[in-house]
Backbone as a chain_set.jsonl record, in Angstrom:
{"seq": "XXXXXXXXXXXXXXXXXXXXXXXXXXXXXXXXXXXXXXXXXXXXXXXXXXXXXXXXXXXXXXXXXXXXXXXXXXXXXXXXXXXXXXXXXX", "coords": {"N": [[-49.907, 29.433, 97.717], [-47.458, 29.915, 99.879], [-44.848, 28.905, 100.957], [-42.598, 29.791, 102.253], [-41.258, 32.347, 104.954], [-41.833, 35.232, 105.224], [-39.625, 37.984, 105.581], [-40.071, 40.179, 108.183], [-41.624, 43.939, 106.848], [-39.275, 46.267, 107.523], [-38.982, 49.703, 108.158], [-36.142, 52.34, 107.056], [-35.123, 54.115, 108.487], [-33.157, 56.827, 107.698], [-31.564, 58.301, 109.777], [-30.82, 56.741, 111.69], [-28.385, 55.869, 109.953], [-26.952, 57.983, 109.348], [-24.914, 58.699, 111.261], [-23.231, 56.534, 111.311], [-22.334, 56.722, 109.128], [-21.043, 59.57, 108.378], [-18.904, 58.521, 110.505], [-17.562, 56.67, 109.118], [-16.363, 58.182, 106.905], [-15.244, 60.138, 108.254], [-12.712, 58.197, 109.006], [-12.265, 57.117, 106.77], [-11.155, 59.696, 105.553], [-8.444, 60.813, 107.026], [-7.482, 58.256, 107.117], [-6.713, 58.851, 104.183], [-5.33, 60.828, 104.293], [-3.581, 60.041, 106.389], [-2.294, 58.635, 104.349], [-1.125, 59.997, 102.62], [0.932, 61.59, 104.262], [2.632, 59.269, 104.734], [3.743, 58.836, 102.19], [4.969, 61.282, 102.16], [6.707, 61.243, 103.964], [8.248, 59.165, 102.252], [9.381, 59.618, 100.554], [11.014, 61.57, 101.039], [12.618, 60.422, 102.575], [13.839, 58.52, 100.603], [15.01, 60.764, 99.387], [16.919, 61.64, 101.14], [18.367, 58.928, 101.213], [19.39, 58.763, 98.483], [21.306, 61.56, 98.261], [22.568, 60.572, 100.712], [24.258, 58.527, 99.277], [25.481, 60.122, 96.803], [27.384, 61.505, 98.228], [28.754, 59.921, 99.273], [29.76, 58.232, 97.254], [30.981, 60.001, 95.607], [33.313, 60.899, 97.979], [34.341, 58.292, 97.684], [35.538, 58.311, 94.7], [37.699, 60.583, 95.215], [39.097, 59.059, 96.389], [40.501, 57.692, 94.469], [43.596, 57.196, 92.174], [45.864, 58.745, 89.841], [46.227, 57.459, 87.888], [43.838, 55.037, 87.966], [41.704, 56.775, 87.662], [43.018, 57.18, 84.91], [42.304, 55.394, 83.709], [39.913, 54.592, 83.295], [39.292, 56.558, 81.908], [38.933, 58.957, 82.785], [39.144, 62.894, 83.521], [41.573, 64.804, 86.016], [40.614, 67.453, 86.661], [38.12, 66.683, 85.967], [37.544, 65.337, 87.691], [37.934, 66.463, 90.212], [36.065, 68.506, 89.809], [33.594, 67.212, 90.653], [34.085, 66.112, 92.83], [33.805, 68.602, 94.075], [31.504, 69.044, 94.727], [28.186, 70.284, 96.465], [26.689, 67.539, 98.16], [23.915, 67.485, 97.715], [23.616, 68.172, 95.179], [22.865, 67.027, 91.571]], "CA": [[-49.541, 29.414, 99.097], [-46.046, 29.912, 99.934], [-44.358, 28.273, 102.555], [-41.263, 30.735, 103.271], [-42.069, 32.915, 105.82], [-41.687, 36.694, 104.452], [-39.185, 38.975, 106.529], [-41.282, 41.552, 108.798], [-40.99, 44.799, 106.522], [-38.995, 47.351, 108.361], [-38.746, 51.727, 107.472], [-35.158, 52.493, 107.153], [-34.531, 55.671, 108.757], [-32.119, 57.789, 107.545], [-31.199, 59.197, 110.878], [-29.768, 55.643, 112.236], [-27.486, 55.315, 109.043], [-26.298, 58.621, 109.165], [-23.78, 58.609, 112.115], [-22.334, 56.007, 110.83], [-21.88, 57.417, 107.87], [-20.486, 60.377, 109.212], [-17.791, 58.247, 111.177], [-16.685, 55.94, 108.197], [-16.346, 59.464, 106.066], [-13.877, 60.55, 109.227], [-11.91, 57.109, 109.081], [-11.512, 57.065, 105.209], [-10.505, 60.83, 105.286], [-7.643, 60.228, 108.09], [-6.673, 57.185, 105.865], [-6.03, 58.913, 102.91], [-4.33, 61.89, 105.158], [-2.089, 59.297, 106.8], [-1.624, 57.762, 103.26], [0.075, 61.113, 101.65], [2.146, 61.883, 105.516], [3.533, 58.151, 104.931], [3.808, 59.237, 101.005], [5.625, 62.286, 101.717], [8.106, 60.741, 104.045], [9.056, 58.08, 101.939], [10.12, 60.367, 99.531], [12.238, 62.176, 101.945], [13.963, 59.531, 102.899], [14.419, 58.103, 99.338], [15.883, 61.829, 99.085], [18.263, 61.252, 101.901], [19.312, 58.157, 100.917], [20.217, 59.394, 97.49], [22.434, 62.32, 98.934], [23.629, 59.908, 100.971], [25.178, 57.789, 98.367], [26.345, 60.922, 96.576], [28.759, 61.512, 99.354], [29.979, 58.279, 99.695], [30.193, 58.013, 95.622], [32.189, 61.658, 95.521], [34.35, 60.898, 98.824], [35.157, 57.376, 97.207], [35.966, 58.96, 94.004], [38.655, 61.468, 95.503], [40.657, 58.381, 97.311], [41.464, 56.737, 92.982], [44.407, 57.623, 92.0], [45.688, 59.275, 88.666], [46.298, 55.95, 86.847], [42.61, 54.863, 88.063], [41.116, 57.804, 86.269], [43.32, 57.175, 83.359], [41.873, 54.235, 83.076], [38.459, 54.672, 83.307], [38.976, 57.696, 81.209], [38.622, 60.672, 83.372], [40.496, 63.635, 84.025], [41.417, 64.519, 87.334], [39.993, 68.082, 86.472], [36.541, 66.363, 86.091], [37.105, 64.637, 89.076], [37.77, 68.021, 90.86], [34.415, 69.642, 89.804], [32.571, 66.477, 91.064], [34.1, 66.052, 94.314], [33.593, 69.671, 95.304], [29.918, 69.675, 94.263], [27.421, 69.96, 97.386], [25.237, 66.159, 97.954], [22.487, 67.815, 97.076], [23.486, 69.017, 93.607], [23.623, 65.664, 90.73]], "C": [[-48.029, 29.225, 99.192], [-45.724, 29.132, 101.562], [-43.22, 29.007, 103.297], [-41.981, 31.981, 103.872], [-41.505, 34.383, 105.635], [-41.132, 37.073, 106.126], [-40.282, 39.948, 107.279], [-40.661, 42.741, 107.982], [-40.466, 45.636, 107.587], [-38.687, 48.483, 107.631], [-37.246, 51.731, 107.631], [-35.432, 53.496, 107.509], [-33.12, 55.689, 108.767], [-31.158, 58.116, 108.66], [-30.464, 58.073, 111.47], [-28.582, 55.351, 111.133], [-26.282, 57.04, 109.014], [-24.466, 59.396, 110.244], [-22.795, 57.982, 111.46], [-21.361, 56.236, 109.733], [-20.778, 58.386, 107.97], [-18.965, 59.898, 109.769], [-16.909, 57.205, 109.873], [-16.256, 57.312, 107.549], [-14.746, 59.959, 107.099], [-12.572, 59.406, 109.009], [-11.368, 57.189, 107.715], [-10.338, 58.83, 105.285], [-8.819, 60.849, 106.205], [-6.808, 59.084, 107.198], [-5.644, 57.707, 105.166], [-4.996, 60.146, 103.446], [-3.39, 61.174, 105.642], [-1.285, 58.569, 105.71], [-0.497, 58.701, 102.54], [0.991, 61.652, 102.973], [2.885, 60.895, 105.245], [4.226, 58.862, 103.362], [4.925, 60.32, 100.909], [7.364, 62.169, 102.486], [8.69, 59.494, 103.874], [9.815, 58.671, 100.815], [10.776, 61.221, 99.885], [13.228, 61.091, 102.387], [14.203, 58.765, 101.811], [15.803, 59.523, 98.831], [17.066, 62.106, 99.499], [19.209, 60.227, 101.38], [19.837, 58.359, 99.563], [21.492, 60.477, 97.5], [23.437, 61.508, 99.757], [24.521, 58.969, 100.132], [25.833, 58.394, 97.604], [27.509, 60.976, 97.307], [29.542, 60.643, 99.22], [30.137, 57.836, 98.019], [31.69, 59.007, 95.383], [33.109, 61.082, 96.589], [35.427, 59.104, 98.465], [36.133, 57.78, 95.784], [36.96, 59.845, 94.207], [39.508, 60.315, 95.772], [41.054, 57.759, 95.464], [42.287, 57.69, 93.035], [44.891, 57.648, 90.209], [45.723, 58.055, 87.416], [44.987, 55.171, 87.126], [41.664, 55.585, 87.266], [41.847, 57.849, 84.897], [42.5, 56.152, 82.743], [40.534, 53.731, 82.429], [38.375, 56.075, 81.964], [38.479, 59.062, 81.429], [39.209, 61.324, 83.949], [40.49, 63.869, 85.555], [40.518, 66.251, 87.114], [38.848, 67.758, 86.536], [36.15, 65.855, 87.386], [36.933, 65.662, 90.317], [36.516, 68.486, 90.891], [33.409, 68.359, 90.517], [32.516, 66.504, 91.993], [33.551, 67.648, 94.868], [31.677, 69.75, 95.061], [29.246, 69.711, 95.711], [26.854, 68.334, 97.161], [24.367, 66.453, 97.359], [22.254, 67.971, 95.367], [23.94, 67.387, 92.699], [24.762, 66.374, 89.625]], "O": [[-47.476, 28.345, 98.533], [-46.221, 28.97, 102.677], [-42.93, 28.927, 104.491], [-43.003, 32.508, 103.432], [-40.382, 34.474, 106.13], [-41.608, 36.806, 107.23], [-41.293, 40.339, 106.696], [-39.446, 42.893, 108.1], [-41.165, 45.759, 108.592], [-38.155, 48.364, 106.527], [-36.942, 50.962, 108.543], [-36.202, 54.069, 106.738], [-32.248, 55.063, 109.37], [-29.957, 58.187, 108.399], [-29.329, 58.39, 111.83], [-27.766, 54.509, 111.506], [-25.091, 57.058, 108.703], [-23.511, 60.127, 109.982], [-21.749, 58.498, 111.066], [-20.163, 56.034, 109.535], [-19.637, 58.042, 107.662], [-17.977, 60.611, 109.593], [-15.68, 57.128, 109.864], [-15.175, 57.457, 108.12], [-13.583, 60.061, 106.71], [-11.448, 59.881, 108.849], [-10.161, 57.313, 107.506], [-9.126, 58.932, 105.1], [-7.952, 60.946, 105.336], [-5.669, 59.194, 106.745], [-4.433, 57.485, 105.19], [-3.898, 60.28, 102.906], [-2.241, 61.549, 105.407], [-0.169, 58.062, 105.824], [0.589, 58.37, 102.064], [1.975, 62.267, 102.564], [4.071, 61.194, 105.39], [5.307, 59.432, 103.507], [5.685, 60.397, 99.944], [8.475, 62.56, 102.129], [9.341, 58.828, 104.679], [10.787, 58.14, 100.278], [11.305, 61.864, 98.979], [14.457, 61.123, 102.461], [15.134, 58.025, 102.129], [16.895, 59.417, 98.272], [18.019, 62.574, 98.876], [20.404, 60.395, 101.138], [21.024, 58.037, 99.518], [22.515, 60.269, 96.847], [24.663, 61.58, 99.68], [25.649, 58.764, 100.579], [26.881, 57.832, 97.286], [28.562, 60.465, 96.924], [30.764, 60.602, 99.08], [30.856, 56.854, 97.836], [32.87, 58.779, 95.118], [34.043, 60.579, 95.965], [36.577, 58.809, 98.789], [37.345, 57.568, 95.813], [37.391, 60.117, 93.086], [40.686, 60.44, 95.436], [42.21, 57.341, 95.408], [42.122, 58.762, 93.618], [44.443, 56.83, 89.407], [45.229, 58.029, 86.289], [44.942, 54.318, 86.24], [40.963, 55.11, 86.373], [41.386, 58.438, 83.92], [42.114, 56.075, 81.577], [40.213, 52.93, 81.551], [37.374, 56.332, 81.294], [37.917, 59.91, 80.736], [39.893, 60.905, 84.883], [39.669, 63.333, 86.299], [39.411, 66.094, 87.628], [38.191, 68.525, 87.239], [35.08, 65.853, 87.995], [36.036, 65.657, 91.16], [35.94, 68.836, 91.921], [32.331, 68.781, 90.936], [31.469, 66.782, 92.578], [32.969, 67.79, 95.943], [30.923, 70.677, 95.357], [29.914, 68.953, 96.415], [26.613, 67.959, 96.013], [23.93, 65.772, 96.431], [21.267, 67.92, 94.633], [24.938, 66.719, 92.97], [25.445, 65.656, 88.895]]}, "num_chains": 1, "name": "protein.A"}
């Protein structure tokens, strides 16, 4: 004789689980779609801000002067081909 009092069995239907289903399936998918839109512009703007520090590397690099690059050890010829490069190009 037991004394705990047994759950009432109940039928699972399918048909009440499957909405739900259905709508978590939409929510995850959306997720992982907003996860590679955030994904793709964080790596655009990692891309920016790299170009941007080109610039401002190259446009600092033009103001040394020829006894600065002696010093460091670089011609002004090298310094020429750097400054004119586009941002975009390393």
């Amino acid at each position: 004789m037991s004394f705990v009092k047994a759950a009432p069995q109940q039928d699972i239907d399918p048909n009440k689980w499957l909405p739900m289903e259905m709508a978590m399936s939409a929510l995850t998918s959306r997720f992982v779609t907003n996860f590679h839109v955030l994904d793709g512009l964080s790596r655009i703007a990692q891309t920016l801000e790299v170009w941007r520090e080109r610039a401002r590397s190259r446009h600092e690099l033009a103001q040394w002067s020829e006894r600065e690059l002696h010093d460091i050890g670089v011609s002004a010829a090298s310094v020429a081909d750097e400054i004119n490069k586009p941002f975009w190009r390393a």
